[in-house]
C-alpha positions as CSV (number, residue, x, y, z in Angstrom):
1,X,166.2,139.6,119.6
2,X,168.9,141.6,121.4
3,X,169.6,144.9,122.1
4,X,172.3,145.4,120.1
5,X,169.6,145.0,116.9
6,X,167.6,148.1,118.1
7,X,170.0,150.2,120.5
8,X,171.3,153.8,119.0
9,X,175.6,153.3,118.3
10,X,176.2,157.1,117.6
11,X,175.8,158.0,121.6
12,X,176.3,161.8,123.0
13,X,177.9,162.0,126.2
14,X,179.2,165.0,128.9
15,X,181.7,164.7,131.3
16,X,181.3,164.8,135.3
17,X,183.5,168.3,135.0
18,X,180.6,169.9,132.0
19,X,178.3,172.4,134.1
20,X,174.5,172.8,133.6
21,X,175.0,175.7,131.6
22,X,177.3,173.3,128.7
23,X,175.4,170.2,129.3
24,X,171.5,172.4,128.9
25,X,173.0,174.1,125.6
26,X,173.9,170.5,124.7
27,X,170.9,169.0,125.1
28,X,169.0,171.8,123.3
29,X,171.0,171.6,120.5
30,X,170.8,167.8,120.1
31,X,167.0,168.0,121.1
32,X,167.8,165.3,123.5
33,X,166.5,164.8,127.1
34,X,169.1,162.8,128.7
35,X,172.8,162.7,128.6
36,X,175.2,159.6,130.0
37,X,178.2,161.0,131.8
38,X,181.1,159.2,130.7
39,X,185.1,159.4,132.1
40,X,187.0,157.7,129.7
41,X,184.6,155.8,127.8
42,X,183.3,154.6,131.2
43,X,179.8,155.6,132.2
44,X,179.7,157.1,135.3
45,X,176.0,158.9,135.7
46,X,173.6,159.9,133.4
47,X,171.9,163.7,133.7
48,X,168.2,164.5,132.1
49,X,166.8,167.5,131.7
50,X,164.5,167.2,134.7
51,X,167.4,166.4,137.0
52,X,168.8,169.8,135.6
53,X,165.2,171.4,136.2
54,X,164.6,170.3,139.9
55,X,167.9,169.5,141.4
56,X,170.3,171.6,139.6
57,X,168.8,175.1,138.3
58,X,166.4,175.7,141.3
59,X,169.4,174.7,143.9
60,X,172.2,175.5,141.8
61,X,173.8,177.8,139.5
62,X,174.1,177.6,136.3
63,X,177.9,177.0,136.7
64,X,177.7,173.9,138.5
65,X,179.3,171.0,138.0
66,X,176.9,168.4,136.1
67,X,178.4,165.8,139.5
68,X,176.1,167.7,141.4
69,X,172.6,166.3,139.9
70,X,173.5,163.6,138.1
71,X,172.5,160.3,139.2
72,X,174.6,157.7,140.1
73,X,174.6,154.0,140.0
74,X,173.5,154.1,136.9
75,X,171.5,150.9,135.6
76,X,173.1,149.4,132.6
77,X,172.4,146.9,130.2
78,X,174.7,144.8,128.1
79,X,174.3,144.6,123.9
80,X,174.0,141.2,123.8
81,X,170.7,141.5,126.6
82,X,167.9,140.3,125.3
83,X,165.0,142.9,124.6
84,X,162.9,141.4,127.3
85,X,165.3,141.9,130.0
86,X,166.3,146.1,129.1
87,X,162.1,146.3,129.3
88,X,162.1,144.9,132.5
89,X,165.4,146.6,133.9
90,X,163.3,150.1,132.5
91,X,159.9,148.9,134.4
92,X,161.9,148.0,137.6
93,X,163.8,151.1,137.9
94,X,161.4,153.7,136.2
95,X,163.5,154.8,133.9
96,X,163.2,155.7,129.7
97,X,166.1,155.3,128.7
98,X,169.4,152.5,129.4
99,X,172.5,152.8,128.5
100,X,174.5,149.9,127.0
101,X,177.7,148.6,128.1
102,X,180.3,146.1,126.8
103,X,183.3,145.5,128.6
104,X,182.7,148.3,131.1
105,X,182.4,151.1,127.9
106,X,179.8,152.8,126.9
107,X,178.3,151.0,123.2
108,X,175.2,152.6,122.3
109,X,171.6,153.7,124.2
110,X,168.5,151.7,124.5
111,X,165.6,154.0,124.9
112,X,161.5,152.6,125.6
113,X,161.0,154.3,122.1
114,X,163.3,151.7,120.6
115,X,161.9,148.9,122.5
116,X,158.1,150.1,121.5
117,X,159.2,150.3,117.7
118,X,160.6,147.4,117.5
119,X,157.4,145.9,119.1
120,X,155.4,147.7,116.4
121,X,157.6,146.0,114.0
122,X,157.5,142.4,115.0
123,X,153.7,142.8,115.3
124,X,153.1,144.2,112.0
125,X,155.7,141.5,110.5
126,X,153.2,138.6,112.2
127,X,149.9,140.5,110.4
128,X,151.8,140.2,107.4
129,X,152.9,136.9,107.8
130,X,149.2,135.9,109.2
131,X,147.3,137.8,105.8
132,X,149.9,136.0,103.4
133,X,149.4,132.9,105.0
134,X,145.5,133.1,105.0
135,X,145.7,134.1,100.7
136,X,147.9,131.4,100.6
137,X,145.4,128.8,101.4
138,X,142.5,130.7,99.5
């Protein structure tokens, strides 16, 4: 299975100009935790609401530029990734959530939850499978 078959398409995004003040009235609407950063269509950062917590609004003001405590670098994975591989890019790096890129653009968001679910899925699938299989030869 690939990421494409679990990853979220319909992807909100601020810009590296939006301040803490537009991107924590974003969030809070959405009732999101984590925004990519995205210049034309590119990711460039991604921003949670802890980064906003600890480096911006005890450091910063709420004008600030989102630059200012989002982290760069971001780690990535592609849609066609397996699942496997986004798990073990989130274990490696300690983070929740990936974002997925194609051709350098932002496609959709991968999050633990998705990977966990889908997990939940496949396992539930396999009792099925096993309880049909066992009336089967009853």
């Amino acid at each position: 299975m690939q990421v494409r078959d679990v990853m979220s398409t319909n992807v909100q995004s601020c810009s590296n100009q939006d301040n803490l003040s537009m991107v924590a009235s974003k969030m809070q609407a959405l009732n999101i935790g984590s925004l990519p950063v995205v210049e034309n269509n590119q990711v460039v950062g991604m921003v949670t609401d802890r980064d906003m917590v600890v480096r911006g609004l005890t450091n910063g003001a709420p004008n600030d530029s989102i630059q200012s405590v989002m982290t760069n670098n971001v780690i990535t994975v592609s849609s066609s990734s397996s699942l496997e591989e986004a798990a073990q890019l989130m274990s490696q790096h300690q983070v929740r959530r990936l974002p997925v890129v194609d051709n350098g653009n932002l496609v959709g968001m991968v999050s633990l939850g998705d990977l966990a679910i889908r997990e939940q899925a496949d396992q539930k699938a396999g009792q099925a499978l096993t309880q049909i299989s066992k009336s089967d030869l009853s």
